[in-house]
Each structure stands twice: as C-alpha cells, then as structure tokens.
C-alpha positions as CSV (number, residue, x, y, z in Angstrom):
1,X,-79.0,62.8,-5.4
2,X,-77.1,65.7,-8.2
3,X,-74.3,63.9,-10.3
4,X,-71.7,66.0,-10.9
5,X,-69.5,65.6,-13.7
6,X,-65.9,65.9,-13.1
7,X,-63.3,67.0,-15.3
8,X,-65.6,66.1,-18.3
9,X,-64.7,62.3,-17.9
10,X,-66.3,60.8,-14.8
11,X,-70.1,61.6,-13.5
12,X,-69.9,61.0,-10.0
13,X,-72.5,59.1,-7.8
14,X,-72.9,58.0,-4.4
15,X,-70.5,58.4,-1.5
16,X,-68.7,55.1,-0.6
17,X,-67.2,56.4,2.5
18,X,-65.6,59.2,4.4
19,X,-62.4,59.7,6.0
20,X,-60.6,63.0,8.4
21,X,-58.9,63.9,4.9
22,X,-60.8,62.4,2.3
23,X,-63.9,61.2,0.6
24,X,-64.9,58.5,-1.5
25,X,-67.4,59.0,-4.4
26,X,-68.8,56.2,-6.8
27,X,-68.4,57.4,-10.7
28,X,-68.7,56.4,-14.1
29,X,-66.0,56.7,-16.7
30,X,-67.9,58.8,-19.9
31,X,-66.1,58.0,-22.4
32,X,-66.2,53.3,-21.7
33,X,-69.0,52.9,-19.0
34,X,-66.3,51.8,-16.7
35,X,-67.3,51.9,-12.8
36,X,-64.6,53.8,-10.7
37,X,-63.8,55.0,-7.0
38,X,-62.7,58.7,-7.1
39,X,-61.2,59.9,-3.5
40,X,-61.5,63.7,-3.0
41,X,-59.0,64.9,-0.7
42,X,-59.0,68.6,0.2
43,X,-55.1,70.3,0.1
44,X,-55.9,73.1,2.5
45,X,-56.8,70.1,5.6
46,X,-53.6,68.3,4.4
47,X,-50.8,70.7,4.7
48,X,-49.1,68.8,7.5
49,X,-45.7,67.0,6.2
50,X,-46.8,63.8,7.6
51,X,-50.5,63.7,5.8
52,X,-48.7,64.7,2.7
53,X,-45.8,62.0,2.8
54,X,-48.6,59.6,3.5
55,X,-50.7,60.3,0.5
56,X,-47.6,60.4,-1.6
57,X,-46.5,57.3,-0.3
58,X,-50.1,55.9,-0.9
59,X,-49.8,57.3,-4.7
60,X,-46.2,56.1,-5.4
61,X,-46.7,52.5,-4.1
62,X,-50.6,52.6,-6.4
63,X,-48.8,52.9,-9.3
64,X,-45.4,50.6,-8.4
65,X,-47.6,47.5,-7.6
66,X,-50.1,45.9,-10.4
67,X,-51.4,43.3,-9.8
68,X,-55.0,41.3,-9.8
69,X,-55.5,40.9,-6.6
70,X,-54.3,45.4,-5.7
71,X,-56.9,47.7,-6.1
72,X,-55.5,49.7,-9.4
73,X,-54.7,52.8,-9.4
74,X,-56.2,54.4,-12.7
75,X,-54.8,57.7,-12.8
76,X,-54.2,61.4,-10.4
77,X,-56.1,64.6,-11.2
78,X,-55.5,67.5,-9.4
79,X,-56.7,71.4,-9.6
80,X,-56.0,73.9,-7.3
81,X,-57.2,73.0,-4.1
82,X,-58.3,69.3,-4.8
83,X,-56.5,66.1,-5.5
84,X,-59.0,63.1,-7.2
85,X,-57.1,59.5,-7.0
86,X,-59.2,57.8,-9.9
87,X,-59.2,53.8,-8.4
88,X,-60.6,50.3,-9.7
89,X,-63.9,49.9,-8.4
90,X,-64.7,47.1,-6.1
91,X,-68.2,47.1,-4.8
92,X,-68.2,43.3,-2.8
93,X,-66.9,45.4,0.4
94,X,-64.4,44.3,3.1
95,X,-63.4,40.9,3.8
96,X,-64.1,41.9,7.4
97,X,-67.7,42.1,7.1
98,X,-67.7,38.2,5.8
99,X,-66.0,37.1,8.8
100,X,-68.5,38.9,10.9
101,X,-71.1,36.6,10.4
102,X,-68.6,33.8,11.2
103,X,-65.7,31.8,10.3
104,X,-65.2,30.3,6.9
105,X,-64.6,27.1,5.3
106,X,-60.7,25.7,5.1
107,X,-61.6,26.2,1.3
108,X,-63.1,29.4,1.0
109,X,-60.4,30.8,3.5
110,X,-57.6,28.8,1.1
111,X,-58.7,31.0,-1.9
112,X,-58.4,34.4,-0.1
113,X,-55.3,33.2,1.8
114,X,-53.6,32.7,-1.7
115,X,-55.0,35.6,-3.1
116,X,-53.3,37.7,-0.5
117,X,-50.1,36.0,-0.4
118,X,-49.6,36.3,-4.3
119,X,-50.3,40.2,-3.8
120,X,-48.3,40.4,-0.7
121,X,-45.5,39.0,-2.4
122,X,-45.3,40.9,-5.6
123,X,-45.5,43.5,-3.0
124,X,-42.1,42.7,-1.7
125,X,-40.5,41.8,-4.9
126,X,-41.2,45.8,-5.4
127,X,-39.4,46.5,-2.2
128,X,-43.0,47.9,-1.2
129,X,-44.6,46.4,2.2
130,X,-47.8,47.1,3.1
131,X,-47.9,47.3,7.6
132,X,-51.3,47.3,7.7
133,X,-52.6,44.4,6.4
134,X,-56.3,43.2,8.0
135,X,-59.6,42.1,6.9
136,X,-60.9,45.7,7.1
137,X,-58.0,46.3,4.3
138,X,-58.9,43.6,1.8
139,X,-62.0,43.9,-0.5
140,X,-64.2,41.9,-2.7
141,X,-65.0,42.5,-5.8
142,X,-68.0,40.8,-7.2
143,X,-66.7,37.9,-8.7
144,X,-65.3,37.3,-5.1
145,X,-62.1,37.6,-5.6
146,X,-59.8,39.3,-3.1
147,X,-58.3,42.9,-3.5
148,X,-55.5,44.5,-1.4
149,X,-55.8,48.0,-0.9
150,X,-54.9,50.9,1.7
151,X,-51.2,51.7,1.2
152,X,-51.3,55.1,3.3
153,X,-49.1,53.3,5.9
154,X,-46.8,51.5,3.5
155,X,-43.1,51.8,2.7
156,X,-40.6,51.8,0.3
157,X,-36.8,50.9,-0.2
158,X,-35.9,54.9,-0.2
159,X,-37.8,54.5,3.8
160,X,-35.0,51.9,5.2
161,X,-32.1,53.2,7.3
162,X,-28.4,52.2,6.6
163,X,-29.1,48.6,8.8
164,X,-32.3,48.1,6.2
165,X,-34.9,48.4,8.0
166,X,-38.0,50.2,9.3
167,X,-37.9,51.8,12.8
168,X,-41.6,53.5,12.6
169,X,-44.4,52.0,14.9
170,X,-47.8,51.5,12.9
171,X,-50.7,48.9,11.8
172,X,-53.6,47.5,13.8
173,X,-52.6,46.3,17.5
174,X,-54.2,43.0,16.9
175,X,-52.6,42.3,13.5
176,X,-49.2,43.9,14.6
177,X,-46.0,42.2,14.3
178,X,-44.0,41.9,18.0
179,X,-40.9,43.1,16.5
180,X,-43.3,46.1,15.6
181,X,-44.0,47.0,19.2
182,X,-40.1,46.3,20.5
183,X,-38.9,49.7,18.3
184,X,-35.7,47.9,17.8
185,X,-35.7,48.2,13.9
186,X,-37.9,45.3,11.7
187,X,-38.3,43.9,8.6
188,X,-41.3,45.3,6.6
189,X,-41.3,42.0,4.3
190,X,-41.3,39.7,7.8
191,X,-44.0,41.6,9.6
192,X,-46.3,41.6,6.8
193,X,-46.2,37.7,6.9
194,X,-46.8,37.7,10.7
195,X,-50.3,40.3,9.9
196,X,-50.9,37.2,6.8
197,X,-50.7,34.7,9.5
198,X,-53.1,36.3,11.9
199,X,-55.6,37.2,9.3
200,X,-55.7,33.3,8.2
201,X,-56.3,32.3,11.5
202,X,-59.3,34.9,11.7
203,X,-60.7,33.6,8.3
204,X,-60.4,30.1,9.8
205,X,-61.0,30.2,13.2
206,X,-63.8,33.4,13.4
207,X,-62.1,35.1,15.7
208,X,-58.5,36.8,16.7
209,X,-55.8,34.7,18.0
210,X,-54.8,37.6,20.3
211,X,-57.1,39.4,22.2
212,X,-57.2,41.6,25.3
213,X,-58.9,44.8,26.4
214,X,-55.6,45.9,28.1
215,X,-53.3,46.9,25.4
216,X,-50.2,45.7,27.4
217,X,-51.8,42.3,27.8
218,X,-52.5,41.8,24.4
219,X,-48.9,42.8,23.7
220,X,-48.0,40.5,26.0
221,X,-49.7,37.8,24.3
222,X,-48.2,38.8,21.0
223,X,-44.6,38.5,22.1
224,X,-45.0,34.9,23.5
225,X,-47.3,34.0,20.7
226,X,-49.9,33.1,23.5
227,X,-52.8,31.6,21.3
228,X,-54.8,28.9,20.9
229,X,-56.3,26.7,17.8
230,X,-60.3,25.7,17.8
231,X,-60.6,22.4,17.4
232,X,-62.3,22.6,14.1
233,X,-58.9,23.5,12.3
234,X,-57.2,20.8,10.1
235,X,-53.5,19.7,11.3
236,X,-52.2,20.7,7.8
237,X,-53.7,24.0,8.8
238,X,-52.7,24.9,12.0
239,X,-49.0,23.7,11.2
240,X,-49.0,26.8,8.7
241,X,-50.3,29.2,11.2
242,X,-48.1,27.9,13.5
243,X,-44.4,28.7,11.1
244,X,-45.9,32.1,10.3
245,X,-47.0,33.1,13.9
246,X,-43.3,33.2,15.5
247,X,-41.9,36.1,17.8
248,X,-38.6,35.7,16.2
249,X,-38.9,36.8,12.8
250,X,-35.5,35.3,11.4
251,X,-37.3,31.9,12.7
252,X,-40.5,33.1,10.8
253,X,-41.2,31.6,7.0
254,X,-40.6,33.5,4.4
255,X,-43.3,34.4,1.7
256,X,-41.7,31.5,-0.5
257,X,-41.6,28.7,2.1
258,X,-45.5,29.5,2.5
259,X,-46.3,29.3,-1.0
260,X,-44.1,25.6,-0.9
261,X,-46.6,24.5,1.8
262,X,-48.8,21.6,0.8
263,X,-51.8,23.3,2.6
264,X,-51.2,26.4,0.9
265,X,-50.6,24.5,-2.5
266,X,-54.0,22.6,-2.9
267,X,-55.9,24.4,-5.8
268,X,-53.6,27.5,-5.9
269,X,-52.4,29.2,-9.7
270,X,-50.3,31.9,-10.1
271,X,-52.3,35.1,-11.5
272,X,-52.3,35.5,-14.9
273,X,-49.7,38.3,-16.3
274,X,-48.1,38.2,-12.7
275,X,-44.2,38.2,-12.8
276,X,-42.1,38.5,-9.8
277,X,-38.5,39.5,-10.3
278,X,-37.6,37.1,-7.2
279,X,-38.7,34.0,-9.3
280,X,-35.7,32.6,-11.6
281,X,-38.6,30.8,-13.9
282,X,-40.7,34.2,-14.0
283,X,-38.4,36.3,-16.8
284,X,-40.3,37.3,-19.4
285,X,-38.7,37.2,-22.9
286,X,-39.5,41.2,-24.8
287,X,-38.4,39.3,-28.5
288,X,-41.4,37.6,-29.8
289,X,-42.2,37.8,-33.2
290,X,-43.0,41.2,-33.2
291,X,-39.7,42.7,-31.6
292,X,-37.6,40.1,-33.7
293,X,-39.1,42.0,-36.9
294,X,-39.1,45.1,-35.3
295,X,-35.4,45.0,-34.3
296,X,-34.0,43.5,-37.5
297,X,-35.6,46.2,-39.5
298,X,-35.8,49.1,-37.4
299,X,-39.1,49.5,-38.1
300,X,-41.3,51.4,-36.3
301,X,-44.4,49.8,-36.7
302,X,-47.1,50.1,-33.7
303,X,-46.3,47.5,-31.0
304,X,-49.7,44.8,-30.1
305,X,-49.0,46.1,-26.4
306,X,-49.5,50.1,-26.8
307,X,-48.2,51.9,-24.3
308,X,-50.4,53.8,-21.7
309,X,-51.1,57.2,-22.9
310,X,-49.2,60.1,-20.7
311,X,-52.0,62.3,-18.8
312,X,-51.0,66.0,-18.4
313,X,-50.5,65.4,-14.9
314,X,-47.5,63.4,-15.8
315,X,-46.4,65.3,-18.7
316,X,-46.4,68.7,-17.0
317,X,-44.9,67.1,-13.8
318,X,-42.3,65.8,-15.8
319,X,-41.4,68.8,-17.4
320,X,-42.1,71.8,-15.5
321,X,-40.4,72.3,-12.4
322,X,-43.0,75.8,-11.8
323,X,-45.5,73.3,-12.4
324,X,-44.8,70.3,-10.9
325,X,-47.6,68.3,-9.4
326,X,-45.6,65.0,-8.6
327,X,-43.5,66.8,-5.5
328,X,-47.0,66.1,-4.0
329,X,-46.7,62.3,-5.1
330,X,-43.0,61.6,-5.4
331,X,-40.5,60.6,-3.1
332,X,-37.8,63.4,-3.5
333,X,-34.8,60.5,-3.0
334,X,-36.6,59.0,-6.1
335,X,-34.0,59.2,-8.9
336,X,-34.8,59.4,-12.7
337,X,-34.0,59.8,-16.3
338,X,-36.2,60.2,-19.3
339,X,-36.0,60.2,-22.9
340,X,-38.0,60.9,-25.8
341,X,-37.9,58.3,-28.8
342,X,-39.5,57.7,-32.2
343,X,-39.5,53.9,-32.0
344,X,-42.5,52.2,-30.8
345,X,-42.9,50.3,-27.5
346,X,-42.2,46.9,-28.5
347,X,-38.6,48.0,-30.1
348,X,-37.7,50.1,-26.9
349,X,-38.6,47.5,-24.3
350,X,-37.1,44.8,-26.5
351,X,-33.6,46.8,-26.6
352,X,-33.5,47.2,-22.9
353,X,-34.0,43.6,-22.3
354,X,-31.0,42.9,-24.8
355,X,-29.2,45.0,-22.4
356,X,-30.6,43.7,-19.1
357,X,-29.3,39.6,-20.4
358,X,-26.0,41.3,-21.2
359,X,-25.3,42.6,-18.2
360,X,-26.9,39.7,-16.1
361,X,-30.3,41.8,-14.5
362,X,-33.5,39.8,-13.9
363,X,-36.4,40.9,-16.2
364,X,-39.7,41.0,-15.2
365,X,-42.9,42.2,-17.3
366,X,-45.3,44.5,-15.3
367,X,-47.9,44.9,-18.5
368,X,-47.3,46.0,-22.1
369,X,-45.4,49.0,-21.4
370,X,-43.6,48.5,-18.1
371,X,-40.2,46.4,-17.2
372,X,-38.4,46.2,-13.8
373,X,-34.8,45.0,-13.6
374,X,-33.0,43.8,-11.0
375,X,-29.1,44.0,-10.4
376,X,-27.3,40.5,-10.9
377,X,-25.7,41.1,-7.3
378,X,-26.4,43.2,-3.7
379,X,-25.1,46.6,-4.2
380,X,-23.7,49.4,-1.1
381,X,-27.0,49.5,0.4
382,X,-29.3,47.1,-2.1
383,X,-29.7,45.1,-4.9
384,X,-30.3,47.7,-7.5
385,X,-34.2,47.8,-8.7
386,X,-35.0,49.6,-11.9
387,X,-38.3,50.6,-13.4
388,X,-38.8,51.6,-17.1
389,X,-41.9,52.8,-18.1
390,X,-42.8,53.9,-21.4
391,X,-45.6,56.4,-22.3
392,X,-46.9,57.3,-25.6
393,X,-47.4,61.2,-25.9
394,X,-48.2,60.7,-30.0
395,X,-48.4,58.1,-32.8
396,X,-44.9,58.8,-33.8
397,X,-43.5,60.0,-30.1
398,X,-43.0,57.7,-27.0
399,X,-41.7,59.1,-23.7
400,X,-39.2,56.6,-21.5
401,X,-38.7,56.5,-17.9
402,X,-36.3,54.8,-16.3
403,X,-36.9,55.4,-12.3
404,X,-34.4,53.5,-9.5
405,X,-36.5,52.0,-7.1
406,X,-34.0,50.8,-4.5
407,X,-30.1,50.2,-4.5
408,X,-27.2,53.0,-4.7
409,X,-27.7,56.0,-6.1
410,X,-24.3,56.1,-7.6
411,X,-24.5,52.5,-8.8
412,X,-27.4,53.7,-10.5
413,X,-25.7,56.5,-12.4
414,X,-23.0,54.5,-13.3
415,X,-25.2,51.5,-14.5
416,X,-27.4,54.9,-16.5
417,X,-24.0,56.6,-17.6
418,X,-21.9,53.6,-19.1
419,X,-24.1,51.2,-19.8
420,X,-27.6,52.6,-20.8
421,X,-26.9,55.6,-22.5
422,X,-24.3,54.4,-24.6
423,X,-26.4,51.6,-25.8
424,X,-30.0,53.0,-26.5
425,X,-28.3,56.3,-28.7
426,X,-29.6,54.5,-31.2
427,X,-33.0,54.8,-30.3
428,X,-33.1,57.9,-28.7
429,X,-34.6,61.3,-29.7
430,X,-33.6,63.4,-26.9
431,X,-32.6,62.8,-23.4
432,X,-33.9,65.4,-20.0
433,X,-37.2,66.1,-19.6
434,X,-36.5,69.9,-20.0
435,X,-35.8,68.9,-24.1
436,X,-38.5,67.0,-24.6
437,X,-40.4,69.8,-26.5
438,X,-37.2,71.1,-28.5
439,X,-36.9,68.3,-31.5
440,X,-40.2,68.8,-32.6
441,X,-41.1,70.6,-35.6
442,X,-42.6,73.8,-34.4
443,X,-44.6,74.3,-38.2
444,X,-46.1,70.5,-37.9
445,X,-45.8,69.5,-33.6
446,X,-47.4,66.5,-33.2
447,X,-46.6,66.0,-29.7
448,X,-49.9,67.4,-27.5
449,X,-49.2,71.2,-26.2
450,X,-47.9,73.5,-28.1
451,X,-43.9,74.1,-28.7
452,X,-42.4,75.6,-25.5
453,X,-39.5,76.1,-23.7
454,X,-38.9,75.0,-19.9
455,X,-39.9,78.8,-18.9
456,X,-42.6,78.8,-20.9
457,X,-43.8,75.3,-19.0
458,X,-42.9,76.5,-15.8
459,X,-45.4,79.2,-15.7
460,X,-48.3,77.2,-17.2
461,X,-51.1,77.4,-14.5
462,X,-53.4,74.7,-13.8
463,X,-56.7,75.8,-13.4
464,X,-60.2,74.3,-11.9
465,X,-60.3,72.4,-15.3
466,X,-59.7,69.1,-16.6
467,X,-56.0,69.1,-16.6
468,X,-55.9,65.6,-18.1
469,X,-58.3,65.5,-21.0
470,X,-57.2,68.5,-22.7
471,X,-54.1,66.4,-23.5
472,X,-55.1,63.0,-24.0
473,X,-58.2,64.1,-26.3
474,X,-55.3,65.4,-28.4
475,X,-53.9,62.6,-29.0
C-alpha cells in the first residue's frame, strides 16, 4: 500500500477503521518513531450544526481529560477542506472483542473495572461525562491496559440547563441509563455509573444483564432492573453490581462509594500523575525546590516541567479572529483570557497556586504545564472550574490561558478582574490575545511569525500545507 506523508510529520499507513464522517489511518510520527491514530474527517460531508458540535465536543473534551487510562489527544491539524485529529495509538482493540470469546475472571475483570472507574471519574471531576460508555468504547493497548475513548456523544458543564442537567436522549440501548429513556432531565455523572455497572456485569458474567429483541421490553427490563446473576459470580461481586444497577439514581452509588468498596479495593492503585480536584488529599503543591528559587529571585530560569509547545493551530486560533480554526473546536459559551509572560512555567504556575491557597480554591496538577482550580464554594449555577494552561511560543516567551470550565460567567470575571489580574501584573507581559505580537522587538522577534497586527493575522490564509510545523520548527 502508498504511504503518504502528511504535513511533513506523520507517514501514514494502514486504515484502522471507517466511519459516515471519518476515517482512521495508522501513522508514524517522523521526527520520534512514535506510533499514532490520525482521523480524517472531510468538512464538506460535515456541514450540518449537529456533526459539527459533535466533533467539537469530541475535541474540547480530548484535550480537557488526561489521563492513563483516555486515549490522548496529541494535537488538531486542519487545511482547507480536511481536519486530522492526531490520537495515542492503541493497537490491542476493543474490550468487546475479549468478551466475545467469553466472560473473564473476577480478576482480570477487577483490573479493567478499576481502570475505567479511575478514567470515569477524573472524567467527572472535569465536569465531562462520557454517555456512551461500552465495551465497543474501551480499548487495549498492548500492555493490556484499558483506554477510554469515543467522546462524540459527551457533555460538558456549558451543556446543562438552569436545573443542571442533561435532557438529550443518547448511548447504546443496552448500556443506557433508565432515567436516560424517561426524558425527564438526568445526571450525566449518575448514568455513566449505571453504563459502569452494566459493563462489569458483561466482563463478569459474558453476557448483558438486559436483553430483549423488542426495544420496549428491554426498556422495560431496564426500569425495573429486571436481571439476573450467573451463579459463578462472587457475593462480594454481585453486591457491587447490585448498588450501581438502581432505577433511582439518587439511590445509585456514587463514583466514590464504589471506589470505597472492598471488592473494588483488592489490588487497585491510583494512576500515577492522576489528580482529581474532588479529592481533599489529591492537591498538588507548585513550590518545590525549583519554584521556591525561582520565586525568591525572580529568576527566569527554564522550569524541569517545560511547557507544551503552542502549534499554529492554536496560536493563529488564538489570535486571529479571520482565521480562527477553534470556532470549529470550541464551545462558543467557553470564556477566556490570555496573557503573554517572560517568566518560565514553573514561576507562573507556582504564582497562581499562591493565589488559588489565598483565596481557598482546590489545586489540582494535570501535567507540567496545566492547573485546574476549583471555587471554595457552589456558585449561581456551579462551583466555578478554572483551567490554566501555559504554552511556550519561545525560550524567553510563554503564552497563559486561563479558560472557565463551568460556574458563572460573572463570577468568573470578577474572580479574573479583582483577583487575578491584580496579582499576576507582576508577571505579565501583555494581556488579550490581539497584543500578543505588539511587545516584541520587531528588529530581533523571537516569538515564531513574523511581527503583525490583528488585521494583518486575520487575513493570513491557511493553505493545503503543514500549518503546524512551520511554527514549531521555529522554535
């Protein structure tokens, strides 16, 4: 078969799979050796506003949720008429095709059951819930370790109506939640752990707990949680199932009473480098030695955890309203403010935690260049959830995003306005994306692209090129 190479970075192999509005190619990162999944989707055969929310909604959630056990999201490319999602590669296939060939051991199915319950969780301490969680949607990679991937039908905070919650009818009849199917309003959080339960009875048991070729029966069923256990199942076991497979979800266990169970307990770790912002024990403390030093000083020596590198596809998004790719990817209620800074990652991240403790947020460390905080207290319509992400455009140049992932809008500003503006000016080269170019010296720029104003941006045209090396090659 012809390899292609695309963009200049990835030569592309074999196709994985094939969707109505995508396709799936195997490819191999140049520049490391690194195995990737690149889907292809087409713009012209997605121009409906549902097919487009749902691929932005798949994108937005990608990047939100790291975690070992969530395929990774690597980066987005786009050109004219294509968008490439770049994607971890995980070649052990769907969990579904293991339980085809029968059920699995109480050990075996304990290991995936935790797996997916420590993704599904950091899911929800995001605000992020997946609705279509099933074996067809979890892959192995080849270590056998479980990955959680297919976010096209997920949600986010901005999606919940002024009672908080979800009122659209979606997932897998089988693995569907009965509050689901009512259309009275649900929690996303609570029918994701009813989809949990019924995939651990399928690991365990071989088969589904509800099953009927008439769809209304099998609703039926579902409502009265109508099942039964195989005899082969453990007492420990089945008492699980049976606290997580309840009609009434305010009777249903909650992601933390099932990770307290002593069957879910045996042999279970935490991930390493997971935090959840729910967890009081889970904070992460920014001043170590490094941002101690850093701090005192005011130094601006490189931080051990470097900051991700800012593709063009962000930069230009960011920037360039003529030009801006991320309306594609975005959620348009999605509020944010950026800055441009001179310090290095370790003394920006380390400030903002000073001001998360004073104010009484919860920290939590996504990797070495992203922080969420979370309000002390609800807000009007939610606790407030904050993202900061910080991106490093040159050696001596970092760009900062701070992006409000659920709560008030106007909390938000006022939390930005009096509290985090006044105490990062210290740090701060320029604030608004539109500026970012302006404090540069025009003579000597060392930030990647030439000097330009916001109408100069605007008209720059993205051609059937690579959009994202000609930036980071720069670097």
């Amino acid at each position: 078969m012809e390899k292609k190479i695309l963009f200049g970075k990835y030569e592309t192999g074999k196709q994985l799979g094939k969707g109505t509005f995508a396709k799936v190619f195997h490819a191999t990162n140049l520049a490391t050796g690194e195995n990737v999944a690149i889907k292809v989707i087409k713009k012209e055969i997605v121009k409906s506003p549902q097919m487009m929310e749902q691929i932005k909604r798949e994108i937005s959630v990608m990047r939100l949720v790291r975690h070992p056990n969530i395929v990774e999201l690597k980066e987005v490319m786009a050109t004219k008429t294509k968008i490439f999602i770049v994607m971890e590669y995980v070649k052990g296939g769907e969990l579904f095709a293991k339980v085809a060939k029968g059920r699995l051991t109480e050990d075996v199915a304990r290991k995936y059951f935790q797996q997916l319950i420590s993704a599904v969780e950091f899911c929800h301490s995001c605000g992020v819930s997946h609705r279509d969680l099933k074996p067809e949607n979890l892959l192995l990679d080849e270590s056998e370790n479980l990955k959680v991937t297919d976010f096209g039908l997920s949600a986010l905070p901005e999606q919940l109506l002024n009672d908080g919650l979800l009122y659209t009818q979606c997932g897998t009849p089988a693995y569907i939640a009965p509050e689901i199917i009512r259309n009275k309003g649900y929690d996303g959080g609570k029918a994701d752990i009813w989809s949990c339960g019924v995939i651990l009875y399928v690991l365990l048991a071989g088969c589904l707990p509800f099953r009927d070729f008439n769809l209304m029966n099998l609703y039926r069923k579902i409502f009265k949680a109508e099942y039964r256990f195989p005899p082969w199942l453990s007492t420990e076991a089945k008492r699980l199932i049976s606290k997580i497979l309840v009609p009434n979800p305010q009777k249903r266990i909650s992601i933390t009473g099932i990770m307290k169970d002593p069957w879910f307990r045996k042999g279970f770790t935490m991930p390493i480098g997971v935090s959840s912002i729910d967890h009081e024990h889970d904070t992460f403390s920014m001043l170590d030695k490094f941002g101690r030093e850093e701090l005192k000083h005011g130094g601006m020596i490189k931080s051990p955890s470097s900051p991700a590198l800012l593709n063009a596809f962000e930069l230009i998004s960011s920037m360039s309203a003529g030009a801006n790719l991320s309306t594609l990817f975005e959620n348009k209620k999605k509020t944010e403010s950026i800055f441009t800074s001179r310090c290095s990652a370790t003394i920006i991240m380390a400030k903002i935690q000073l001001l998360a403790n004073k104010l009484n947020f919860r920290v939590a460390r996504v990797n070495g260049s992203t922080l969420r905080l979370q309000g002390p207290s609800e807000g009007r319509k939610a606790r407030l959830l904050v993202t900061i992400e910080v991106f490093k455009v040159a050696p001596e140049v970092a760009v900062v995003k701070f992006s409000k992932i659920s709560g008030d809008s106007r909390e938000y500003t006022e939390f930005f306005e009096e509290e985090v503006r006044p105490y990062l000016k210290d740090i701060v080269l320029t604030w608004h994306a539109e500026e970012v170019l302006s404090a540069c010296d025009k003579e000597d720029c060392k930030i990647p692209m030439k000097c330009a104003s916001s109408k100069d941006l605007s008209q720059h045209k993205l051609e059937e090129i690579d959009i994202t090396t000609n930036l980071s090659s720069s670097v």
